[in-house]
PDB file of N, CA, C and O in Angstrom:
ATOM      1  N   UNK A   1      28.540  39.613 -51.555  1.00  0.00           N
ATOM      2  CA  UNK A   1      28.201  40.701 -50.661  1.00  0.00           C
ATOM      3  C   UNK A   1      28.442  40.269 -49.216  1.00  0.00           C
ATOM      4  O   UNK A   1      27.913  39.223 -48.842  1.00  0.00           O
ATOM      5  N   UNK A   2      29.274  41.054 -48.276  1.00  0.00           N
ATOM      6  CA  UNK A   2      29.334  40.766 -46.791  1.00  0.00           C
ATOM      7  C   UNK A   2      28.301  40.847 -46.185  1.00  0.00           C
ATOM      8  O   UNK A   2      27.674  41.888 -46.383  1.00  0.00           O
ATOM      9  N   UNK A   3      27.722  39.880 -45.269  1.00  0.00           N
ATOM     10  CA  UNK A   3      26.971  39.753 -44.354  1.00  0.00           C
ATOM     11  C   UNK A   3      26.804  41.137 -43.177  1.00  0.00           C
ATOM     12  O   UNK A   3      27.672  41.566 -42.417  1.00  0.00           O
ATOM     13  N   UNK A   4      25.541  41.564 -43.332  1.00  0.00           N
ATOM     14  CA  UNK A   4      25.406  42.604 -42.239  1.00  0.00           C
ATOM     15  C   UNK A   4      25.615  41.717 -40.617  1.00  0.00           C
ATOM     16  O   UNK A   4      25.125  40.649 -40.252  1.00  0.00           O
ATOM     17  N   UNK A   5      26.454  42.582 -39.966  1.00  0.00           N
ATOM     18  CA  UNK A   5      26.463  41.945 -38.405  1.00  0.00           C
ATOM     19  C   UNK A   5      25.897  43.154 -37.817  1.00  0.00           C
ATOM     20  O   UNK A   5      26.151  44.337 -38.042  1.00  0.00           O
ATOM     21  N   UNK A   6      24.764  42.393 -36.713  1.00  0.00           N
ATOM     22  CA  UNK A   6      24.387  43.131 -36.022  1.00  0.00           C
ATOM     23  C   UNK A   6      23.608  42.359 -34.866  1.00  0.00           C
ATOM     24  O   UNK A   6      23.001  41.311 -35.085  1.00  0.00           O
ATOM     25  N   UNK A   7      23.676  42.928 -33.700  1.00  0.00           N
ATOM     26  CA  UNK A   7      23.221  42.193 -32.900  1.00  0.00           C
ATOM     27  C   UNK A   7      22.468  42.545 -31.307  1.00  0.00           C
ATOM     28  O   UNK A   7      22.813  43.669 -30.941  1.00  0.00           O
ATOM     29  N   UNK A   8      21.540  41.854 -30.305  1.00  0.00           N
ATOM     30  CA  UNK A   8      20.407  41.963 -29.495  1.00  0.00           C
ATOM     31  C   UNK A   8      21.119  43.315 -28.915  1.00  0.00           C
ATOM     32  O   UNK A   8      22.328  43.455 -28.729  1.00  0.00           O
ATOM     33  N   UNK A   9      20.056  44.313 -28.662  1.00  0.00           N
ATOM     34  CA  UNK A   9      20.417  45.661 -27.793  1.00  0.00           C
ATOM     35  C   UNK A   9      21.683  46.588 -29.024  1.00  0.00           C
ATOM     36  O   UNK A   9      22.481  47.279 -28.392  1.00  0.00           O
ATOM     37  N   UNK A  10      21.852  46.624 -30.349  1.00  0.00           N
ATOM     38  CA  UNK A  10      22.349  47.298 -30.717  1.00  0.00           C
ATOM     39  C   UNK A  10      21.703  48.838 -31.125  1.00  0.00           C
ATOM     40  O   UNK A  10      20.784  48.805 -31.943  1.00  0.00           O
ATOM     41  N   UNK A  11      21.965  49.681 -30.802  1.00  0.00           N
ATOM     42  CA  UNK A  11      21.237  50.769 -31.681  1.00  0.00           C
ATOM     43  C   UNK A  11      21.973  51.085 -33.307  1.00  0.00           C
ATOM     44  O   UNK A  11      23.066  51.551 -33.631  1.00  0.00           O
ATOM     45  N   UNK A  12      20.742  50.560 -34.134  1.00  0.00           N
ATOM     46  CA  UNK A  12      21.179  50.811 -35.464  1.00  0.00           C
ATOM     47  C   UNK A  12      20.484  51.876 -36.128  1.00  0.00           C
ATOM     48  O   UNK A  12      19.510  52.379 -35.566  1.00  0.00           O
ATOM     49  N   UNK A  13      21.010  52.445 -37.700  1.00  0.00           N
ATOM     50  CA  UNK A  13      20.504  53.858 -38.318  1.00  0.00           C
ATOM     51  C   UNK A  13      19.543  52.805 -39.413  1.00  0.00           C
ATOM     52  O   UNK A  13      19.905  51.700 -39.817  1.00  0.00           O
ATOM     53  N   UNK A  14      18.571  53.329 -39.658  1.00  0.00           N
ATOM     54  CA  UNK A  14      17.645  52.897 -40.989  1.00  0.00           C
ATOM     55  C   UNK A  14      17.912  53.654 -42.449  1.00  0.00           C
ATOM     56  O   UNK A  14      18.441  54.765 -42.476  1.00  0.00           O
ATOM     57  N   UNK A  15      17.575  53.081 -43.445  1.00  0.00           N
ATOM     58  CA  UNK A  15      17.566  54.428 -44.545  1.00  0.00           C
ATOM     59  C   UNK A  15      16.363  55.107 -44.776  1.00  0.00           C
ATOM     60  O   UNK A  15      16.400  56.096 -45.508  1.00  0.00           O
ATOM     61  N   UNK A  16      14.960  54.635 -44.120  1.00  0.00           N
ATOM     62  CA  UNK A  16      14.218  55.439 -43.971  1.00  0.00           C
ATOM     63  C   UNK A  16      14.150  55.509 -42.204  1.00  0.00           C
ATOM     64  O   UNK A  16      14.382  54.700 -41.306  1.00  0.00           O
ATOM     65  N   UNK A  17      13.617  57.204 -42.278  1.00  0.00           N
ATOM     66  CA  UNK A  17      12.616  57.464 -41.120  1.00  0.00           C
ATOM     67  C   UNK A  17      11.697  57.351 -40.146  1.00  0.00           C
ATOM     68  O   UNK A  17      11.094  58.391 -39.879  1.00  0.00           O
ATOM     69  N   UNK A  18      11.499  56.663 -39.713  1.00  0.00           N
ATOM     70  CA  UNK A  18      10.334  56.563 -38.687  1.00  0.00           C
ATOM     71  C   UNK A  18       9.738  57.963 -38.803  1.00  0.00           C
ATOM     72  O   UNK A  18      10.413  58.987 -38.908  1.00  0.00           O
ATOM     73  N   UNK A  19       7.751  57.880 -38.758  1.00  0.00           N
ATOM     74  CA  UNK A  19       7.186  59.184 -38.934  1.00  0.00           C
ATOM     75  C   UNK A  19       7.607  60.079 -37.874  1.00  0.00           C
ATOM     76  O   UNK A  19       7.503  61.284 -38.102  1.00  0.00           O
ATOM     77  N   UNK A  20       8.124  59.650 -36.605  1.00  0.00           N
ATOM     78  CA  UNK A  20       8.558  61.089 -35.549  1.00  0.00           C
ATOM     79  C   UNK A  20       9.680  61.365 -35.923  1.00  0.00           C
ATOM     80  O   UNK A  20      10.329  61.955 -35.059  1.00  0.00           O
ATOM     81  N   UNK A  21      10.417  61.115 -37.253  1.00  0.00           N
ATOM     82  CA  UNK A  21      11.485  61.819 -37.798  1.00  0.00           C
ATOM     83  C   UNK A  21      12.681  61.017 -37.146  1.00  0.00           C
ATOM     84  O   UNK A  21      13.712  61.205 -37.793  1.00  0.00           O
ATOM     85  N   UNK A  22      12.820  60.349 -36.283  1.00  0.00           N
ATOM     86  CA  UNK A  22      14.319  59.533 -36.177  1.00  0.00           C
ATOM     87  C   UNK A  22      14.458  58.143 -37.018  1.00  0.00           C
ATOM     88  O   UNK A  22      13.588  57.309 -37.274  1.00  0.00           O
ATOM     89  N   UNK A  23      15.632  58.167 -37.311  1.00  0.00           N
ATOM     90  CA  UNK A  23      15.941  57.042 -37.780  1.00  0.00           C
ATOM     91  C   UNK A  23      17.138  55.908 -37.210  1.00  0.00           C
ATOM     92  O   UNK A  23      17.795  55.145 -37.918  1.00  0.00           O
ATOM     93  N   UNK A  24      17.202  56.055 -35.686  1.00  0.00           N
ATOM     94  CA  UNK A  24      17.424  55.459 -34.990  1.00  0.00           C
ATOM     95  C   UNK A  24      16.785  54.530 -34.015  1.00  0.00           C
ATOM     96  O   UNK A  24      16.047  55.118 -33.226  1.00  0.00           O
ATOM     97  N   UNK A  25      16.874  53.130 -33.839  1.00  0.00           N
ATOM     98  CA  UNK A  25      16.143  52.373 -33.653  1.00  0.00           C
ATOM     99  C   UNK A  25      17.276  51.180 -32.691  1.00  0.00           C
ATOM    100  O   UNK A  25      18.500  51.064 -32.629  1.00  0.00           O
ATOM    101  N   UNK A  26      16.270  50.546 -32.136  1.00  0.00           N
ATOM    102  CA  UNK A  26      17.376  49.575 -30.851  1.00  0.00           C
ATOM    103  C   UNK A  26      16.676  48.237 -31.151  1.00  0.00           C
ATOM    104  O   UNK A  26      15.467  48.087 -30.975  1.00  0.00           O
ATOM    105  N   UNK A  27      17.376  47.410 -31.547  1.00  0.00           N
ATOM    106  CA  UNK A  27      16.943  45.889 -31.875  1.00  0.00           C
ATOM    107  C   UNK A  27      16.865  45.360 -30.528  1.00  0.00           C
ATOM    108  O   UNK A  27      17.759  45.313 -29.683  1.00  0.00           O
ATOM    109  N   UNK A  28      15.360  44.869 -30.435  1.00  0.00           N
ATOM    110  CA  UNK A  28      14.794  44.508 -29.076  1.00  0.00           C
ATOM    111  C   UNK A  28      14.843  42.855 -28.699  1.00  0.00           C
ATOM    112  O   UNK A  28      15.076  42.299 -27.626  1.00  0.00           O
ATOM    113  N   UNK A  29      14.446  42.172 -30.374  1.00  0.00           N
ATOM    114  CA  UNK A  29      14.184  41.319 -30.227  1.00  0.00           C
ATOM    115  C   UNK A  29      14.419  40.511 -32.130  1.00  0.00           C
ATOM    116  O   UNK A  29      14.053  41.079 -33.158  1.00  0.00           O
ATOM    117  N   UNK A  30      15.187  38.962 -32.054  1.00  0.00           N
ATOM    118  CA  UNK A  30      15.688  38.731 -32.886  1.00  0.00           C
ATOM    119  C   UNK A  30      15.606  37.138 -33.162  1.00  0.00           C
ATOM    120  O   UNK A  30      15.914  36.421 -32.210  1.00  0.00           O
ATOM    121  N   UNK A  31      15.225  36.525 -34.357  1.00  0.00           N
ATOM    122  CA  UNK A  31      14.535  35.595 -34.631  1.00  0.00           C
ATOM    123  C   UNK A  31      14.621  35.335 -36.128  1.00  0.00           C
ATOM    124  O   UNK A  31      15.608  35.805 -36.694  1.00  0.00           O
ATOM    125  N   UNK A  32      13.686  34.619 -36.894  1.00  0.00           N
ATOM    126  CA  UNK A  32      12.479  34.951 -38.545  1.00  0.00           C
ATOM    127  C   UNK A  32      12.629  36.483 -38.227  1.00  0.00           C
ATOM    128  O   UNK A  32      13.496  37.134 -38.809  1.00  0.00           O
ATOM    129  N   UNK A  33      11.961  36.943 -37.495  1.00  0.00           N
ATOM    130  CA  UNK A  33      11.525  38.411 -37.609  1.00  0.00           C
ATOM    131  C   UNK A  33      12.651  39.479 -36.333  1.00  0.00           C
ATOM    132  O   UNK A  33      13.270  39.030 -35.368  1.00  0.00           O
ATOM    133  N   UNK A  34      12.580  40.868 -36.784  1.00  0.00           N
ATOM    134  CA  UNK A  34      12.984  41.285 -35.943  1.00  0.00           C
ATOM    135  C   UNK A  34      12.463  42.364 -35.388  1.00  0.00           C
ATOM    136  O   UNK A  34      11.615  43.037 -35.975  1.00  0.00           O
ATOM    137  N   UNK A  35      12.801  42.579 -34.490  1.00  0.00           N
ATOM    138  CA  UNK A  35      11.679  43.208 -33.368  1.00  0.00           C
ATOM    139  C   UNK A  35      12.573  44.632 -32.729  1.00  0.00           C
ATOM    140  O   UNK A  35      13.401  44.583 -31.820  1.00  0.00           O
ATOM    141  N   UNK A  36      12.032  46.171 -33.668  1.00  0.00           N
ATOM    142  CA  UNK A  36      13.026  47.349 -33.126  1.00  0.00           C
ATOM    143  C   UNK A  36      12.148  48.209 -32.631  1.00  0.00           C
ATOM    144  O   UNK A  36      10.919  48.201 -32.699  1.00  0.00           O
ATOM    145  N   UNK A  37      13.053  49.126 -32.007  1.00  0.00           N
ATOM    146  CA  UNK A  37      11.858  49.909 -31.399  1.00  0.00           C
ATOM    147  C   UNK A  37      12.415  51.389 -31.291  1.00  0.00           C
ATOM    148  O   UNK A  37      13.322  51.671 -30.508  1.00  0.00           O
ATOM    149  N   UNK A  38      11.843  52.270 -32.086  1.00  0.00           N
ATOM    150  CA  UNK A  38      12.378  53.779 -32.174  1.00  0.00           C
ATOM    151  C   UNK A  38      12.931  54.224 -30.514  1.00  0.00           C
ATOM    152  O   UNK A  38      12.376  54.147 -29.418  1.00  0.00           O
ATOM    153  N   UNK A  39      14.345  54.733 -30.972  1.00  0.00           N
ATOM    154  CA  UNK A  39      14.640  55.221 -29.677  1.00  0.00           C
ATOM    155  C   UNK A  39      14.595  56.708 -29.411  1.00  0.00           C
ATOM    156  O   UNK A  39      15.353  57.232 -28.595  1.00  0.00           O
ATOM    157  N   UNK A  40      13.466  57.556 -30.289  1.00  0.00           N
ATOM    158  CA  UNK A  40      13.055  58.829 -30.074  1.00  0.00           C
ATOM    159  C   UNK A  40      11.539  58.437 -29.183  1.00  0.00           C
ATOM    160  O   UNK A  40      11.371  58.632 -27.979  1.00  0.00           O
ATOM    161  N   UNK A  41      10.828  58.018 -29.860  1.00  0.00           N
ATOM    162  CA  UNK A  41       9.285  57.808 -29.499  1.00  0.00           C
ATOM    163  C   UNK A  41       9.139  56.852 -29.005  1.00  0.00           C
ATOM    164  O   UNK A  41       8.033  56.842 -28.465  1.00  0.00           O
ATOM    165  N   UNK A  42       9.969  55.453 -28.788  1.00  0.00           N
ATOM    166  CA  UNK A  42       9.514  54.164 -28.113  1.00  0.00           C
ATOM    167  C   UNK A  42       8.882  53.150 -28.683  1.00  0.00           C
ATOM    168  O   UNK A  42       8.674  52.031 -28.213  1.00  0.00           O
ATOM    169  N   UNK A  43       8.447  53.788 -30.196  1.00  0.00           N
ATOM    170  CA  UNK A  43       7.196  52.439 -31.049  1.00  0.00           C
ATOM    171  C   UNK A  43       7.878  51.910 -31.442  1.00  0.00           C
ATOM    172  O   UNK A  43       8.926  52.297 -31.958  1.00  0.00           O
ATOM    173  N   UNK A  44       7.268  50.267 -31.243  1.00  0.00           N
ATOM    174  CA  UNK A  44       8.109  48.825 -31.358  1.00  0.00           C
ATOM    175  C   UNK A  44       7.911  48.755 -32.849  1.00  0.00           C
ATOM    176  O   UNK A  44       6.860  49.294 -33.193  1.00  0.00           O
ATOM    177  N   UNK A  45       8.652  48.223 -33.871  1.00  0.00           N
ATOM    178  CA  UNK A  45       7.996  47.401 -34.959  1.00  0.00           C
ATOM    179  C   UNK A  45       8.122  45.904 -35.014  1.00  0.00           C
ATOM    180  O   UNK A  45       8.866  45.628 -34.073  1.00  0.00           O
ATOM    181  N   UNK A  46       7.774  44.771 -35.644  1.00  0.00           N
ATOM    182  CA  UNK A  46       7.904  43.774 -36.123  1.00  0.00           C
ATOM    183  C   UNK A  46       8.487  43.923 -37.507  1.00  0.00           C
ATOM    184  O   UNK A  46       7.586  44.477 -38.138  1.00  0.00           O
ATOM    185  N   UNK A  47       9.401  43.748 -38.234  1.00  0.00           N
ATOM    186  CA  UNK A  47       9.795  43.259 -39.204  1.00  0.00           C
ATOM    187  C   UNK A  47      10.367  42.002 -39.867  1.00  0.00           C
ATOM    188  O   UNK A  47      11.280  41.515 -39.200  1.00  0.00           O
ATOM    189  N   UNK A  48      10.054  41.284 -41.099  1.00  0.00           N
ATOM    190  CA  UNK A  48      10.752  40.182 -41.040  1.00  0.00           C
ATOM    191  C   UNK A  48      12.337  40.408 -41.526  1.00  0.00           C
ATOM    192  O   UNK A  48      12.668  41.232 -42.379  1.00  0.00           O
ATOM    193  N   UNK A  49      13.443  39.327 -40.667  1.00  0.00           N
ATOM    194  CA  UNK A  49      14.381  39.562 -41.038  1.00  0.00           C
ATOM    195  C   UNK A  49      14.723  40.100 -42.504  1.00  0.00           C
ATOM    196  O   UNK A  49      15.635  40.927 -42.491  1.00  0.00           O
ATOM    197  N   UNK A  50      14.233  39.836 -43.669  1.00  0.00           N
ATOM    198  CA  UNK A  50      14.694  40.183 -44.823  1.00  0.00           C
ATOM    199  C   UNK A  50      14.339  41.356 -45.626  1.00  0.00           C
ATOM    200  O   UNK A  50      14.477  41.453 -46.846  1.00  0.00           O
ATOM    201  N   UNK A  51      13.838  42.289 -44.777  1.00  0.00           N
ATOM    202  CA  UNK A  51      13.053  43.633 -44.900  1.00  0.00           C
ATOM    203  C   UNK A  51      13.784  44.422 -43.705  1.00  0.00           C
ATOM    204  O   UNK A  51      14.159  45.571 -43.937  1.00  0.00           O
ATOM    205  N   UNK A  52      13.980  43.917 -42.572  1.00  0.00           N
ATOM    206  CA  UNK A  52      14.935  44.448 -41.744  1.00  0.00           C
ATOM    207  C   UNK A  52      16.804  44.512 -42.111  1.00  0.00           C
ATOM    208  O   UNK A  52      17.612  45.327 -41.668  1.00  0.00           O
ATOM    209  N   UNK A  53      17.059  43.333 -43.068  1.00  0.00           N
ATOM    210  CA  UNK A  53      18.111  43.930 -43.575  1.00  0.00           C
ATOM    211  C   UNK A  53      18.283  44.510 -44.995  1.00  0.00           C
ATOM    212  O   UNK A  53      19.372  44.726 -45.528  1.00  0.00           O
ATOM    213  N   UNK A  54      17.291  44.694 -45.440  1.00  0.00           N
ATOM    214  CA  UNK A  54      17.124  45.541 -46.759  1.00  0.00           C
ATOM    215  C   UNK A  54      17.178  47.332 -46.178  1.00  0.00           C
ATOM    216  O   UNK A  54      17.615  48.287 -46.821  1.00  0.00           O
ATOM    217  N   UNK A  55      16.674  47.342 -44.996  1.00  0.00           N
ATOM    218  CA  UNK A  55      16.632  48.848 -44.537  1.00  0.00           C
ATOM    219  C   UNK A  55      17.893  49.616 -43.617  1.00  0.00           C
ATOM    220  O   UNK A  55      18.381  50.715 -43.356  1.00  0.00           O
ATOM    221  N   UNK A  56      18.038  47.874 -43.297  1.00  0.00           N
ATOM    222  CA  UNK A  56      19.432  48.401 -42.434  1.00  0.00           C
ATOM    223  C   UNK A  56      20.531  48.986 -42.890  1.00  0.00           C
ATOM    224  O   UNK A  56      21.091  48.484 -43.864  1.00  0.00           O
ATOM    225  N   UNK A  57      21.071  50.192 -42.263  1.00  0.00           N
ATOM    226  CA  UNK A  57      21.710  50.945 -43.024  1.00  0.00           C
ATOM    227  C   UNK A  57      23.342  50.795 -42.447  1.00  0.00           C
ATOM    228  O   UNK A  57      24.305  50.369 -43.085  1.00  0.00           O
ATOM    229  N   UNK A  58      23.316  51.190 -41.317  1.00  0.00           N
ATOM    230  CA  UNK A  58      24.850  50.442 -40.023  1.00  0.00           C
ATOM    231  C   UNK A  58      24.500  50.607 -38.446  1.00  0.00           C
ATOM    232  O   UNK A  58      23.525  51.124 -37.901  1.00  0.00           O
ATOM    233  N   UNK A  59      25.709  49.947 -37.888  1.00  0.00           N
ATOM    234  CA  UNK A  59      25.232  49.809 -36.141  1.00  0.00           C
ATOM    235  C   UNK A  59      26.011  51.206 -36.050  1.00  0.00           C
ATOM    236  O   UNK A  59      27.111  51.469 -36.536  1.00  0.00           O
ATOM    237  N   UNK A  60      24.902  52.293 -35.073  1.00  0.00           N
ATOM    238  CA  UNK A  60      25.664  53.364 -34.673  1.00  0.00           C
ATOM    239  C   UNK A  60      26.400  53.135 -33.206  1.00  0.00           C
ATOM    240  O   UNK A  60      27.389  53.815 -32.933  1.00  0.00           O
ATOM    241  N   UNK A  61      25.786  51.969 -32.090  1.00  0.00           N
ATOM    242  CA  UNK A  61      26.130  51.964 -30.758  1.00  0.00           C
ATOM    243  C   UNK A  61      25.837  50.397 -30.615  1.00  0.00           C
ATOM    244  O   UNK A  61      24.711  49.903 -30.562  1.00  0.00           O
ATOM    245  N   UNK A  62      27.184  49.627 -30.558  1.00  0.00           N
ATOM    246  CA  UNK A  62      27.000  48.267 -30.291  1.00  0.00           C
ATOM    247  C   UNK A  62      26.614  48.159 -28.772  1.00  0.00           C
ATOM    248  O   UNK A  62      26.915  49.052 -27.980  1.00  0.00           O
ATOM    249  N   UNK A  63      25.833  46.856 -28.348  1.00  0.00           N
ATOM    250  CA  UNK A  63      25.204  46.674 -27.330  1.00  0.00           C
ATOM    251  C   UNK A  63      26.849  46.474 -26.218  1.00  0.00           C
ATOM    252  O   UNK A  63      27.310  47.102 -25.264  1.00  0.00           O
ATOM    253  N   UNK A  64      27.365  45.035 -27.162  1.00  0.00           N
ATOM    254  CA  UNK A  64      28.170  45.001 -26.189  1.00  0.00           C
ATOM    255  C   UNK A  64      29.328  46.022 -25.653  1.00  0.00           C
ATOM    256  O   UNK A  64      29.692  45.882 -24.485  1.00  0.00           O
ATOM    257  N   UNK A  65      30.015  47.200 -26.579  1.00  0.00           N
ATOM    258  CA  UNK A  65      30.555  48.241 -25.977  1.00  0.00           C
ATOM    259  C   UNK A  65      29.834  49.224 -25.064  1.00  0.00           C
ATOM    260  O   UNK A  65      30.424  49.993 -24.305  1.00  0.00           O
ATOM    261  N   UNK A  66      28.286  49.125 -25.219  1.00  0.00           N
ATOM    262  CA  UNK A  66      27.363  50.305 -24.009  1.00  0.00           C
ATOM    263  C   UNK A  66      27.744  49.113 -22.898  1.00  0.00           C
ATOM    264  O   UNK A  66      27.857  49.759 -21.857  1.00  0.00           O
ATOM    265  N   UNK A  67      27.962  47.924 -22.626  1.00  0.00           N
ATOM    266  CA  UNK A  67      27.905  46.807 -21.327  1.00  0.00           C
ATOM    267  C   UNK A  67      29.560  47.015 -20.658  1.00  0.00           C
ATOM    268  O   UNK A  67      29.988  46.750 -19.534  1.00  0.00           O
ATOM    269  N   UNK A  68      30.149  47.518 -21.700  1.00  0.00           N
ATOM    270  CA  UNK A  68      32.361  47.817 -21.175  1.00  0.00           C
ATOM    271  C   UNK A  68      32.121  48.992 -20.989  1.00  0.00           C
ATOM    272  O   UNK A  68      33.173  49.490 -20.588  1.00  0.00           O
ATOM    273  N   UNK A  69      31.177  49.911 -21.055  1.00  0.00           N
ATOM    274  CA  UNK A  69      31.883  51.165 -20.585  1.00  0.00           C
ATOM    275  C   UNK A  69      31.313  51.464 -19.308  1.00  0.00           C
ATOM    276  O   UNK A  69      31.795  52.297 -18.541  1.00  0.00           O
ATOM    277  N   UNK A  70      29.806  50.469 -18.967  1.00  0.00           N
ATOM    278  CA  UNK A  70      29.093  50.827 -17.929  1.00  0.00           C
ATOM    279  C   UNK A  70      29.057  49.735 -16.765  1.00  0.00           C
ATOM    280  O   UNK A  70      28.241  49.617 -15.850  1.00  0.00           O
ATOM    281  N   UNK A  71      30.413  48.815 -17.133  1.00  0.00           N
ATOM    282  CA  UNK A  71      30.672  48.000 -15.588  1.00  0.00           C
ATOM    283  C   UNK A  71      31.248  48.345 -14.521  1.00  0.00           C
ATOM    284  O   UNK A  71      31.111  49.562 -14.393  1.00  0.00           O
ATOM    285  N   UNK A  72      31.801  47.922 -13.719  1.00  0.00           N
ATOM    286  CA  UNK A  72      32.749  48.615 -12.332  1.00  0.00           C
ATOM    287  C   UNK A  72      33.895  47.936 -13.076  1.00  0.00           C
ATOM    288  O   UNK A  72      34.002  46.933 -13.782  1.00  0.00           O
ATOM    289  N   UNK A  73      34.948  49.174 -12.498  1.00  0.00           N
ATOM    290  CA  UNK A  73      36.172  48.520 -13.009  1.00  0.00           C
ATOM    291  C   UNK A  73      36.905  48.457 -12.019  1.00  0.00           C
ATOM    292  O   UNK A  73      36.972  49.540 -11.436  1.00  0.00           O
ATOM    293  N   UNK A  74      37.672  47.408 -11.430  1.00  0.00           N
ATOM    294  CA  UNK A  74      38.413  47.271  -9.984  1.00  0.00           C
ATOM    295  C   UNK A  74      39.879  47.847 -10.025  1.00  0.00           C
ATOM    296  O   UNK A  74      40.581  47.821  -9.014  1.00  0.00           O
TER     297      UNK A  74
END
């Protein structure tokens, strides 16, 4: 099985919901555990990595393409 890539400041989709109904979420923080935080409502979770990639579903908005589209370009 291929390795999920994903990485700090990505916004990824879950296969479940968060109770305010989105299932979009922004990896805040990354370790043992990982640390997302609904980007409808703002609530952080803790998860451990191996429950965070059991739910992970794909990256909808990589961090580093939101950092190329929003630099100065000379």
């Amino acid at each position: 099985m291929e390795r999920k890539v994903f990485e700090l400041g990505d916004i990824v989709q879950m296969k479940k919901q968060h109770p305010c109904g989105s299932n979009e979420m922004e990896i805040i923080r990354m370790g043992m555990d990982i640390r997302i935080k609904c980007v409808k409502c703002k609530h952080s979770i803790l998860l451990p990595r191996a429950k965070f990639e059991k739910g992970f579903k794909k990256v909808l908005r990589s961090a580093e393409a939101g950092a190329s589209e929003g630099g100065l370009e000379e």
